[in-house]
Structure formats: C-alpha cells, structure tokens
N, C-alpha and C positions, 0 to 999 in steps of 0.2 A: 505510514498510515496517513494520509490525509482522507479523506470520508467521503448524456444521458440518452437513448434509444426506449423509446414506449418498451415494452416486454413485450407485443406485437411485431415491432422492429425489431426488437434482438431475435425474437424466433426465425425469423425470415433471413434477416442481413448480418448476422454475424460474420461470414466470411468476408463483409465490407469492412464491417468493425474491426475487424482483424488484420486487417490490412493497414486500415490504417492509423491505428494502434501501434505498426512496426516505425522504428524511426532511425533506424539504421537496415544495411542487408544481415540478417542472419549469415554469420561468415561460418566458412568449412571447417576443417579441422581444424582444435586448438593449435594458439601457438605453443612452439616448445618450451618448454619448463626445467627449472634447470634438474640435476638428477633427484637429489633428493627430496624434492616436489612432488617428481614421480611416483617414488617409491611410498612418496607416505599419504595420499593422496589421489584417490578417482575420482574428484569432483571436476567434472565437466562446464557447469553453470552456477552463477550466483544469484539469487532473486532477492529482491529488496524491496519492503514497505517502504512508505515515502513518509506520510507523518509521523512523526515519532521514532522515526530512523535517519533517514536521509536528512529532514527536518527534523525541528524541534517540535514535540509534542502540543497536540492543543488544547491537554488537559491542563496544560499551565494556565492558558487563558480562561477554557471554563470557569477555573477557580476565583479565575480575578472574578471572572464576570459574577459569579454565585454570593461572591463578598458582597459586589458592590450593589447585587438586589435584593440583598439579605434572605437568600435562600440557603437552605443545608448545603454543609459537604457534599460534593459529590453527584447534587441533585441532577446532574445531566448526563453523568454516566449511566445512574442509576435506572434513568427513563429509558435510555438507550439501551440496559440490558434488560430490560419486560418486553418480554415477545421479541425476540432479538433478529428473526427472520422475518415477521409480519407488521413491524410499527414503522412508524414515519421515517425514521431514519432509515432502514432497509429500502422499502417503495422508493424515497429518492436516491438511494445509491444504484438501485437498477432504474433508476428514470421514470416508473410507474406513476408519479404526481409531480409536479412541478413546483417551482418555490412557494408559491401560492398554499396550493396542496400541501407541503409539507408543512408549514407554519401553522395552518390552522389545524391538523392533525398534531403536529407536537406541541403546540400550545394546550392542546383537549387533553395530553396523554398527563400532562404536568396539571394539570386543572383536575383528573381524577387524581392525584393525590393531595388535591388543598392547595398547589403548587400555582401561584400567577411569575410568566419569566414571558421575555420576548424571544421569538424563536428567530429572528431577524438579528439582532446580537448572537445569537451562537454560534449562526452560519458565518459570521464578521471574526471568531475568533478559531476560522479553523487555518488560517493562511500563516504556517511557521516558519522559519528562519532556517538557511542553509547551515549543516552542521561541518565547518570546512574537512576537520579530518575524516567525517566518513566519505565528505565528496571523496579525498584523496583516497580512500578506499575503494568508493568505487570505480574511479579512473584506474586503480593498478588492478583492478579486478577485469575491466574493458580490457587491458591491454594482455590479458592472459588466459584469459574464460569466455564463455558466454553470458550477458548479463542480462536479466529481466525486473523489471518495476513493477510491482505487483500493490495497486491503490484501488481500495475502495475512495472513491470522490463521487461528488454531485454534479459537479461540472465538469468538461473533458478539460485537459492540463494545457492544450493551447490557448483554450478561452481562458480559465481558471488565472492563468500564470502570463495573461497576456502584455501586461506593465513589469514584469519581470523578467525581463531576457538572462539574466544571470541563473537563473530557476531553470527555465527553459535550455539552455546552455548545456546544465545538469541530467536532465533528461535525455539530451540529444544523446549523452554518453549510451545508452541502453540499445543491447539488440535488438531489444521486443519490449513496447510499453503495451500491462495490459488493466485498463482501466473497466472498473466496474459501470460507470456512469456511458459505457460505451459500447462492453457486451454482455448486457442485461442481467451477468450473475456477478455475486461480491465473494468476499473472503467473507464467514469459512467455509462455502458450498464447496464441495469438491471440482466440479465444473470447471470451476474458476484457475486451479492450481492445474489441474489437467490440460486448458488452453493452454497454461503457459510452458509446458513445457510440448506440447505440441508444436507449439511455433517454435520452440527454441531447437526442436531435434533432437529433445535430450531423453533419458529416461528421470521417473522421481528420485530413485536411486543415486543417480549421481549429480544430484543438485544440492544445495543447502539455503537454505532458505533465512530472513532476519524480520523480523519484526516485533512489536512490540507488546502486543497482547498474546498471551498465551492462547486466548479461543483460533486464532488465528495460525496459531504452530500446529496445534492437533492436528487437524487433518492433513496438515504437509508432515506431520512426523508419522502418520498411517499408510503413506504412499510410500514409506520410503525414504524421503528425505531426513537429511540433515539439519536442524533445524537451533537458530541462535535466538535468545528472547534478549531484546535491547531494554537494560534499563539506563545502566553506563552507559554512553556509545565506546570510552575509551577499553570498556570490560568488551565488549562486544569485539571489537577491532580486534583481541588480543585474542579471542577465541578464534573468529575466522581465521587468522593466520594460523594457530594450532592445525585448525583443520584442512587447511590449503596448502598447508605447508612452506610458503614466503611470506616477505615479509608486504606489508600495507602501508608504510607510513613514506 
C-alpha cells in the first residue's frame, strides 16, 4: 500500500496508462516449477500492495505524527475511512485534485471533527522502508510467476521514488506495475484488480493476491482470488509459500 491522470484523462488514456505502468514484457508461459509445485498449486500470478507489504506501513508514521500534534489515535485513519470512495484521499489517489486540492480538502474533513493536523505532514509520512525478506519474496516469485504491484499512491512511483533507486530497483522486479495515481481507479474498485490481471493474462482465479487492509482483499477474494492479509510480513511469507507450494526465502 503506499497511497495521477485528471479522471478526464483516465477515461480517455487509460491504454497509455497502461502501458506504461508495465515495467517489464509480460513473459509467456510460466517457468517450470519443480513437481510438487505443480501439484499443489495453480497459481499463475502474484500481486502485491506496496505500502505496508513490500514497505513498511505508514500507519507507523501517522502515529508518530498524531503523538506529536496531540491529536487522537488513529485520527488519520479514521478520516480516511468517512466516505472512503468520495473524500480527499480517494480524488487524490485517482488524481482528481492536486496537492493543493487535497490539503485543503483533508484539512476541512479533520476540521469537521474539531480536528486541526497539517495535511502536508501526512503526505511526508507516507514514504516506507524496503522490507528486505519480502523483496526476497518477491524476486523468487519474478523468477517463477507472473508478478503484479498493485498501489494506490498520489504520485506515479518514478516521480514518488525518484531519490530512491533502490525502491525503484524493486519495482523494476514486476511484470505489470499498476498504479492508481495513473489509471484513474484505486483499490478496492473492482476495476482496478480486473486491469491487473488483464495485463497480466491471467485469470482472478489463479492469482493470489497480499496486502494489508482487509477492504482491500474483499473484492480480490470475490473474483476469485487467493488472497494473504499482511500483518507479520514473516506470517505472510510463510503463507504464500503454503500456497505456492516453494519455498521464498
């Protein structure tokens, strides 16, 4: 999970989006797998949130940040889940307002509940840390599957990650990166999981899908998919192999 095209431009350019959003070729059939892989095992594809999977969550940082402004627990999740398809955080994940737009909109949404926070600090604590064993999961997962990066973000992940080449590095691992800040829908619209396995070739069925908020799994676990909620990564890593059938580390 880390957290843009007007929604004029996604309706129109999505296929541009989409393009290039890819950051490897979509390759052919999988590679071979050894047998018991086979056998225990029809997943085609793996798809991964990014904050709070790949990365380290940036609930950790809200927290700090709600400490240090002496705001509630909680208090930025909690805005974030009122109206959870219509409020500032949504419009900038599909690009519909700009930093501008979004600040003074989330500022207003925390201001109707009595609530003063800078919305300029929240954006500053959404940038987490690579979490090295699930990279190494998702490199043994590239070298045997199809892989997809499934982020809602604000910014597209070459701006976003541009002082990071080791982040970007990580990224390049992926068949198909598909960024909400880029084709105008987010998780958990269905839309969103459908592009991705459109581009990937695969069906939902034989995909399994990781990420971190449960809102987020529903509808990948309604298509079909397989579906891991990361709160461990090390719990998490030990399920995907269950389901994969090899091993990840």
């Amino acid at each position: 999970m880390n957290w843009a095209l007007m929604a004029a431009e996604a309706t129109g350019g999505v296929g541009l989006a989409c393009w290039l959003s890819h950051r490897r070729s979509v390759r052919g059939p999988i590679s071979e797998l050894d047998a018991y892989a086979r056998q225990v095992s029809m997943i085609e594809a793996v798809l991964f949130d990014f904050g709070g999977v790949v990365l380290t969550s940036p609930f950790d940082a809200f927290a700090r940040y709600e400490v240090e402004a002496g705001l509630p627990p909680h208090t930025i999740r909690g805005i974030n889940a009122t109206n959870p398809d219509t409020n500032a955080w949504a419009l900038f994940e599909r690009r519909e307002v700009d930093v501008e737009g979004f600040c003074l909109l989330f500022e207003a949404e925390a201001a109707e509940l009595g609530l003063v926070l800078d919305a300029q600090r929240v954006l500053a604590s959404l940038h987490g840390e690579l979490r090295p064993a699930m990279v190494d999961a998702v490199r043994r997962c590239s070298d045997e599957l199809r892989t997809g990066l499934l982020t809602n973000n604000v910014t597209p992940l070459a701006d976003q990650e541009s002082a990071r080449p080791e982040v970007l590095s990580v990224v390049a691992l992926f068949d198909v990166v598909v960024e909400s800040s880029l084709v105008g829908c987010r998780k958990p619209e269905p839309e969103f999981y459908e592009l991705a396995c459109t581009l990937l070739g695969v069906e939902p069925s034989r995909c399994v899908f990781l990420d971190d908020l449960g809102i987020n799994l529903k509808p990948a676990r309604s298509m079909g998919m397989t579906t891991i909620k990361v709160g461990d990564p090390a719990a998490a890593i030990e399920e995907l192999e269950a389901v994969l059938g090899f091993p990840l580390g």
